[in-house]
N, C-alpha and C positions, 0 to 999 in steps of 0.2 A: 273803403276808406275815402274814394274819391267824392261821395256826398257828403261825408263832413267835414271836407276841404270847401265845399260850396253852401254850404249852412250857418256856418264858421270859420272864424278866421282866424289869425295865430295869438292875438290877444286873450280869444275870447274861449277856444281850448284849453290853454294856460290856463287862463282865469277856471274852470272846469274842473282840471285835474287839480287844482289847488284845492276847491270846494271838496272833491274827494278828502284830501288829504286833511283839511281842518274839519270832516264830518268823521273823519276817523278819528281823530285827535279828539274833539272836545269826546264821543263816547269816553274818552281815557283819564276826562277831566286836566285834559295838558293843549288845550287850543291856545297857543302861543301867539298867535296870529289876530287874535282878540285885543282892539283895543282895550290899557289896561286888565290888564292877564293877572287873574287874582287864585291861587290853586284853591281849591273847592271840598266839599265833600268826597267828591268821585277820587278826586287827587289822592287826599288821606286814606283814603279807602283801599285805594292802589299800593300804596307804599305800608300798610299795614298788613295788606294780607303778602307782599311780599317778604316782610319782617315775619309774619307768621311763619311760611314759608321754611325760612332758615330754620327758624328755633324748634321746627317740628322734626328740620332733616339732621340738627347737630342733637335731638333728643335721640332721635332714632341712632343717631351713631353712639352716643354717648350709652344706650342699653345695648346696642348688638355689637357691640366693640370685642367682647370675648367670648361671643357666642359664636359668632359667624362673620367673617371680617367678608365674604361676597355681598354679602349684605350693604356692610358698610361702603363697599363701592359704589354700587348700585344706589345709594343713598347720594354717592357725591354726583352721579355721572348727569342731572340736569343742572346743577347746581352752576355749571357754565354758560345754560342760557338765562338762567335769574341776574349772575354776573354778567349779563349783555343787559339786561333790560336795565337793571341797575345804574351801567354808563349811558344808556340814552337820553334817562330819568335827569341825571344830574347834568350830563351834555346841553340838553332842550333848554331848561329851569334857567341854568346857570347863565346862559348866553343867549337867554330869549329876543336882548336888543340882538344880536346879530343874525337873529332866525329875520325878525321883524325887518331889516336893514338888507337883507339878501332879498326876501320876497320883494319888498321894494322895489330893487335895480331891477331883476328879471321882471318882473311889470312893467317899471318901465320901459326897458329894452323892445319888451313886444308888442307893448303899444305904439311906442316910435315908429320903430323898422318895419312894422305892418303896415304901415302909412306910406314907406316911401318907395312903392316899388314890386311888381310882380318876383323879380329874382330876390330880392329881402325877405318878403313874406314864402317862397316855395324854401328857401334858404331854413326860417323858424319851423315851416310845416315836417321838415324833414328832423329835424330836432323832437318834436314834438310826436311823431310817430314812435322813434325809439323808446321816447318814454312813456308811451301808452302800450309799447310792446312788452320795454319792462315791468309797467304795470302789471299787465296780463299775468305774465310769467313768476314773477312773485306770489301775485292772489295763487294760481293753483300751485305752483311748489309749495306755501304756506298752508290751504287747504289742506291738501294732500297727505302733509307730512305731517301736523295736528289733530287731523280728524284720522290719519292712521294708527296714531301714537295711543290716543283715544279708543280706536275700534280692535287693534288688536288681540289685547287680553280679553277684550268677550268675547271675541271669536277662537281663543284656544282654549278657551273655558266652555264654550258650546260644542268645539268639536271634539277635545279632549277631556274636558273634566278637570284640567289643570287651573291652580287660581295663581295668575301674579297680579299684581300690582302696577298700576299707570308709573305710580313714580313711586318711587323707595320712603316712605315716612308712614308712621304709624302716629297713629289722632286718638290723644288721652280720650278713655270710656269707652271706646268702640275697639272688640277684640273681631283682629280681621281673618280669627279660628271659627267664628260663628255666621251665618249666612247675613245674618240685619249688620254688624259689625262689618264684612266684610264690602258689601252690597253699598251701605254708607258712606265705608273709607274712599269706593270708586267713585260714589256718585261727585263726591267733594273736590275729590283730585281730577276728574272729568271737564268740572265746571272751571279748575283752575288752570288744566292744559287751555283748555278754550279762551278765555283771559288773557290769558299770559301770552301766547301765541296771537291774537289780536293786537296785543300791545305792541310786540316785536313787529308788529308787520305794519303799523303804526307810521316805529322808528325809520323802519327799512324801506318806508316809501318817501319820509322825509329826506334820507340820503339818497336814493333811487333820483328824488327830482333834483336837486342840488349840482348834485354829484356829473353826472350825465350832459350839464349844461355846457361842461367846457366846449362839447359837440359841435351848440350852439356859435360860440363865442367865434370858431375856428369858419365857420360856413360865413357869417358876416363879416370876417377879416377880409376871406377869400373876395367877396363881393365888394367892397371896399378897393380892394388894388386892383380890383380889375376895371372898376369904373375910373379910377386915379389912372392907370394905362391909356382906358381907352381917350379920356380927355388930355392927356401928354399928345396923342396922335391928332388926335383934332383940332389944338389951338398950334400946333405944329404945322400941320398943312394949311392951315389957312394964317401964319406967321403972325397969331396975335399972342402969343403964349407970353406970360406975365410970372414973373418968380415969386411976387406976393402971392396969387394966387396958389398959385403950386404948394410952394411953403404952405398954406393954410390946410392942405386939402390933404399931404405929409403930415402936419401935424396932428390930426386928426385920426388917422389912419395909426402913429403912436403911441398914442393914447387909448387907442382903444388896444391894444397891445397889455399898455398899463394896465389899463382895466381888469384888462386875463389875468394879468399876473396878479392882483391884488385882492379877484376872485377869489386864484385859487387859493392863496394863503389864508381868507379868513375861513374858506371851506378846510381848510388842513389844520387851523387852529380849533374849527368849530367839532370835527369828527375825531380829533387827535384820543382821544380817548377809545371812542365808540371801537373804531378801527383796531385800535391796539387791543381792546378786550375781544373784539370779535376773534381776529384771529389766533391767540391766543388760547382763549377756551373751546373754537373750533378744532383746535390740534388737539386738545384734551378728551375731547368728547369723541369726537373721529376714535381715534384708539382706544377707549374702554369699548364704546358701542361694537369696533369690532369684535372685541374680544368678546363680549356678551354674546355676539352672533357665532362666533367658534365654540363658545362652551355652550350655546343652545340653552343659558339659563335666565336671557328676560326676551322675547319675541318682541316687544316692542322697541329693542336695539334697530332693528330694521329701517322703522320709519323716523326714527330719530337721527339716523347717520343722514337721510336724506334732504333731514331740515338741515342741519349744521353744513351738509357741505353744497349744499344748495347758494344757501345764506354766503357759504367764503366766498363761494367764486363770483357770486354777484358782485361783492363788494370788492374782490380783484378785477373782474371787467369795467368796473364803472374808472377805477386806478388805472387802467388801462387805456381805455377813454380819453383822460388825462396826457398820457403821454403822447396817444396819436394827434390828439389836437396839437401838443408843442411841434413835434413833427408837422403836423401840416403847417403851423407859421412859419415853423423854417423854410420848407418850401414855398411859403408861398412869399416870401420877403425875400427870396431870389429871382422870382417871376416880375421884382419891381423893375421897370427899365429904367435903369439908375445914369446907364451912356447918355438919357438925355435930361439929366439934371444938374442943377448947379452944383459948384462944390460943397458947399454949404450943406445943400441937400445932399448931396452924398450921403453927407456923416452922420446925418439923421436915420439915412438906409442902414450905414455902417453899425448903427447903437442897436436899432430894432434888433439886428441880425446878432448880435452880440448878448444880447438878452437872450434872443429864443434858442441859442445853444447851449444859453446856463439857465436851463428855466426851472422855476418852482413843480414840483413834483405832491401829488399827496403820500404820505409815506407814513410807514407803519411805528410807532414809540421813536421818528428819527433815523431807525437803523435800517430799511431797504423803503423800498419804494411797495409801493400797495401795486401790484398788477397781475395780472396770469401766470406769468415766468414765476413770479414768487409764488403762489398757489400751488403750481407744477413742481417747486421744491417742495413744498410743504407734503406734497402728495407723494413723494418719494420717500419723504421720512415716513410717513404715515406706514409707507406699504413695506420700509424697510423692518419697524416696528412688529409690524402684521407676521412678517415673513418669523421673526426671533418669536411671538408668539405661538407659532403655528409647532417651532420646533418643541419648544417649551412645554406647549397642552401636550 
């Protein structure tokens, strides 16, 4: 890591993982980031086969409804991450001036701060590590959990001789009782894990980088009062200290406060969806997949609980993220040495501090806060569920 700290510099990694992110996007026909973003072929294309999609899985429920209602489960149990992609789809589209208006700032931001200062720029590099960590970690949890979901069922087909199905739908013409029929229905639904699964992982890097920034925002505050400290000390012993100065230098150090906070509201306005559906249909998916893994009747349950609970906690770490940054403002707006400012300035310190203990949170439909504590609930109902199943089978 320490040569592409010297190759590069915090601007110009940004600018990097962004190219990632809009060379994944346009594949998807949704480069948002494109001047004049016009949706395309690729776009329609997307949003068509995911229309298909539905109408293949409420056919299939609609003929196996009183034949075999496991079926009809197994029909709904991806049907939660179609509803993920679904809210990204219209998340992204809907609000592309504030995708555009976000990229901006964090541009700017690290083009500035990279310019003023070895502690500024070690300050972004460190920010930008986690999200190339997260990066990491996404691609193979998403790999992994796609290409397992995928490789499964021909692997208990080649060791067993049992045939299931990638995903629950059955495709007018093709009976999946005959080998080309069957062989067809996989190869389609293969193509469409893979898809679909690129696209979510798309979304989940769009929030991955966003998301993650507050990090940022919290290292250059740090840096900020502690350069305002160190020059309180130093026009102090040499007895030139000036209160317009001061005042400007306070004001500044406010504002960038505001900043955070204004951040994170349009990130909480702009995910407010995504989030609520993720977690959501993660709790839904969680519990069927396990039960499919207790009744031993679809093997690719397996690889599928691995995407969905993969996917929650990222997206309660990154909510978590969030809270440690207000936390470290709080702290660190107590580290202001306030005994040697005017009164005035005081009560500039007194608002900051006032703010970061009623701070903006990203949070789930309004009703908890997006973070790990609440995943760790979630995982409790999950296993409380588990447990009433297990008595039940």
């Amino acid at each position: 890591m320490s040569s592409v700290k010297v190759l590069f510099g915090p601007s110009e990694r940004f600018e990097k993982i962004v190219r990632i992110m809009r060379f994944s996007a346009a594949i998807c026909g949704i480069d948002l980031l494109r001047p004049n973003y016009r949706m395309n072929f690729i776009t329609y294309t997307l949003f068509a086969s995911i229309t298909g999609y539905y109408l293949l899985v409420l056919r299939t429920i609609w003929l196996k409804f009183n034949d075999d209602f496991v079926i009809v489960v197994k029909a709904t149990l991806t049907m939660g991450t179609a509803f993920q992609g679904v809210s990204k789809l219209y998340a992204f589209i809907s609000n592309k001036e504030v995708i555009m208006e976000i990229y901006q700032l964090l541009s700017g931001i690290y083009r500035d701060f990279a310019k003023k200062g070895s502690e500024y720029a070690e300050s972004l590099d460190v920010c930008l590590n986690k999200t190339v960590a997260g990066l990491y970690s996404l691609m193979l949890s998403d790999i992994l959990g796609y290409l397992g979901l995928v490789a499964v069922p021909y692997l208990v087909m080649f060791f067993t001789g049992q045939r299931y199905l990638i995903l629950e739908f059955l495709i007018p013409g093709l009976d999946i009782a005959t080998d080309f029929g069957y062989f067809a229905t996989m190869a389609i639904q293969s193509v469409l894990v893979i898809c679909y699964g690129f696209g979510l992982f798309c979304g989940d890097l769009v929030a991955l980088l966003y998301l993650i920034q507050s990090f940022m925002f919290a290292n250059i505050f740090k840096v900020k009062v502690q350069d305002f400290n160190d020059s309180l000390k130093t026009k102090a012993g040499k007895g030139t200290r000036t209160s317009k100065g001061i005042s400007k230098t306070l004001k500044d150090i406010a504002q960038w406060q505001q900043l955070f906070t204004q951040y994170t509201l349009k990130c909480n306005d702009l995910f407010y969806y995504i989030i609520t559906v993720q977690i959501v249909t993660a709790f839904y998916s969680t519990i069927l997949s396990i039960y499919f893994i207790l009744t031993g009747s679809l093997p690719g349950a397996y690889a599928y609980i691995s995407v969905t609970i993969c996917a929650l906690f990222m997206y309660c770490f990154l909510g978590t993220e969030n809270e440690k940054a207000n936390e470290q403002f709080t702290v660190i707006i107590y580290s202001i040495h306030w005994y040697e400012l005017s009164v005035q300035e005081q009560k500039v310190v007194l608002q900051m501090l006032y703010l970061a203990q009623n701070p903006r949170i990203i949070d789930i439909a309004g009703v908890c806060p997006l973070s790990v504590s609440t995943a760790l609930r979630i995982s409790k109902m999950v296993y409380s569920a588990s447990m009433m199943m297990v008595q039940f089978l």
